[in-house]
N, C-alpha and C positions, 0 to 999 in steps of 0.2 A: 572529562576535563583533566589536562594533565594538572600533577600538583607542583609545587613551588618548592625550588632549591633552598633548605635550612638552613645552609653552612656558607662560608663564605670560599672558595675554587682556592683563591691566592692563598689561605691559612691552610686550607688544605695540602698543598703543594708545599709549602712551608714544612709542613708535619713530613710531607713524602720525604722531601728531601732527605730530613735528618735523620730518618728510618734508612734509606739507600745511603746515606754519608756512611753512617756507623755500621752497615751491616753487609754497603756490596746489593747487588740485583740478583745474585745467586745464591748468598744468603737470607736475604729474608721473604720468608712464603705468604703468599697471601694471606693466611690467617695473620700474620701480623701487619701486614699492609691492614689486615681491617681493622685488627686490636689497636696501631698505634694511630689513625684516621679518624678512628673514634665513629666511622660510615658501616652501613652493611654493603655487603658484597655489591648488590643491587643499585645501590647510589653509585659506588665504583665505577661498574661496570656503564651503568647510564651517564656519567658526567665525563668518564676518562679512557674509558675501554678497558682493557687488559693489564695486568700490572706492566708488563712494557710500555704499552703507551704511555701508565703514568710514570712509567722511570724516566719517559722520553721528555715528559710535561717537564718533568722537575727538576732534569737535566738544563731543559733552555730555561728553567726560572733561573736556577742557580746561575747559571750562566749570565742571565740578563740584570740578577743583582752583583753578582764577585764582581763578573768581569766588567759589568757599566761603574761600580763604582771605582773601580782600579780605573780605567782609561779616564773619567773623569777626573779622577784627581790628578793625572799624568797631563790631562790634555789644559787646566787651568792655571798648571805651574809656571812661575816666573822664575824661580830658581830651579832650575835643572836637577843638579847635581844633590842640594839637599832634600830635592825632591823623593830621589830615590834613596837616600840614605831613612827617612822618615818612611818610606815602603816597607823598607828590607828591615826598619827594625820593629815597626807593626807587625810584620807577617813572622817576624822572631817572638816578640811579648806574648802575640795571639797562640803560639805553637806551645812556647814555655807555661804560657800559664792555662793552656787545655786542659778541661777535667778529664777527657780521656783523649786517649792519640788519634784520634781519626783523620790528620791530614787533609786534603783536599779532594774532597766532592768531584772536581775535574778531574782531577788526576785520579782517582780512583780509577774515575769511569774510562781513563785511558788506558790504565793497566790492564783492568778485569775485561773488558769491552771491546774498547774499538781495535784492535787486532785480525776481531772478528766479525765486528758491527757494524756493516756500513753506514747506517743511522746515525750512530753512536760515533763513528769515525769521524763522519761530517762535520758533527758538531764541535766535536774537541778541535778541530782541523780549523775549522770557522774561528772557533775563542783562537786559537794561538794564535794565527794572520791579525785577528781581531787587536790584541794583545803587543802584540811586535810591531804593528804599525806604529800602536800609542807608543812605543816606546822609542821605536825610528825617530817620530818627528821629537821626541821629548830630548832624542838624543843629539840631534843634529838643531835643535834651539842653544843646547848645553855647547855643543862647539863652535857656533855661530856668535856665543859670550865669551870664549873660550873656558869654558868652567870646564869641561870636557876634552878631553884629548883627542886629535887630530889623527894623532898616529893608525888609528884603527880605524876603518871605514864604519860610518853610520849604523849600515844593516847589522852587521857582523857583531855590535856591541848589545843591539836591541835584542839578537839571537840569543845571544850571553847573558843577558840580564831576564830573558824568560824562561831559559835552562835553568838559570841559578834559583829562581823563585821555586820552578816543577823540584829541582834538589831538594828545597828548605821544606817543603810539603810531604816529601817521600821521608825527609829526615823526620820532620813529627809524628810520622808514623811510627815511627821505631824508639821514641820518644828522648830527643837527641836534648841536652843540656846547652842551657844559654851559652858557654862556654865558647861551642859547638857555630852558635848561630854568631855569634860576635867576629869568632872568626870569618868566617862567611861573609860576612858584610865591608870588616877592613879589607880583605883581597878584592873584593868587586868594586870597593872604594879605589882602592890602588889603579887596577885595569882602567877605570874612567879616571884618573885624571893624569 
């Protein structure tokens, strides 16, 4: 009779995450995949496969929480433009007041990864289409108010404002000063409007 799962997959993946957030797919070896999962190899390996496959698991979680609740909040705005301003200075506070620099999860896995990862390439490729749409229609709501500037075609801003996000992530890497982010927010303030 087989036995019954003790833990619950989602906390699990949860755990994975933050283990691949802070340490990279290359950096951390199985033995800490088991240390920080709190599972033996054997649950692992039965519930998720190989640590790839859970990097792979925990990739689309992370993905299905960042990125669902970034386009959700993009997709129910009535104000545009302070929409995004409330973005950029979330993902500022969030960075400033990090216990440690770890950046983004995605963007990690784009740097270290998908270059080489087809897997991995999909995925990151997916979230940014995914990404850049919400920001397309968020952005052509914004000019259709005119809260938003005309001057620049739709796409081309939506491109811009998820390069500028992927910046502000590679900067908390490096552990860049509010200073830093503030500027960053008044020039992409500028560009939109």
């Amino acid at each position: 009779m087989a036995r019954t799962k003790e833990f619950n997959e989602m906390e699990v993946l949860d755990k994975a995450i933050d283990l691949f957030w802070f340490k990279g797919y290359n950096g951390a070896s199985m033995q800490d995949v088991v240390d920080s999962l709190g599972l033996s190899r054997s649950s692992i390996y039965d519930t998720f496969g190989d640590k790839y496959q859970l990097y792979i698991a925990s990739l689309e979680q992370y993905r299905k929480q960042a990125a669902g609740g970034l386009i959700n909040m993009v997709t129910q705005s009535t104000n545009p433009l302070q929409t995004i301003q409330q973005l950029f200075e979330m993902l500022s506070n969030d960075s400033v007041n990090a216990v440690c620099n770890k950046g983004c999860f995605m963007t990690n896995s784009t740097i270290e990864l998908a270059p080489h990862d087809p897997q991995i390439h999909k995925i990151v490729k997916d979230n940014m289409q995914d990404i850049e749409e919400a920001f397309y229609n968020l952005v052509k709501k914004g000019q259709d108010l005119r809260e938003i500037t005309n001057k620049q075609d739709a796409r081309a801003l939506a491109r811009f404002l998820f390069n500028t996000i992927s910046g502000i992530r590679v900067a908390a890497k490096s552990g860049a000063g509010k200073a830093v982010y503030q500027d960053i927010i008044e020039v992409t303030l500028s560009v939109l409007r």
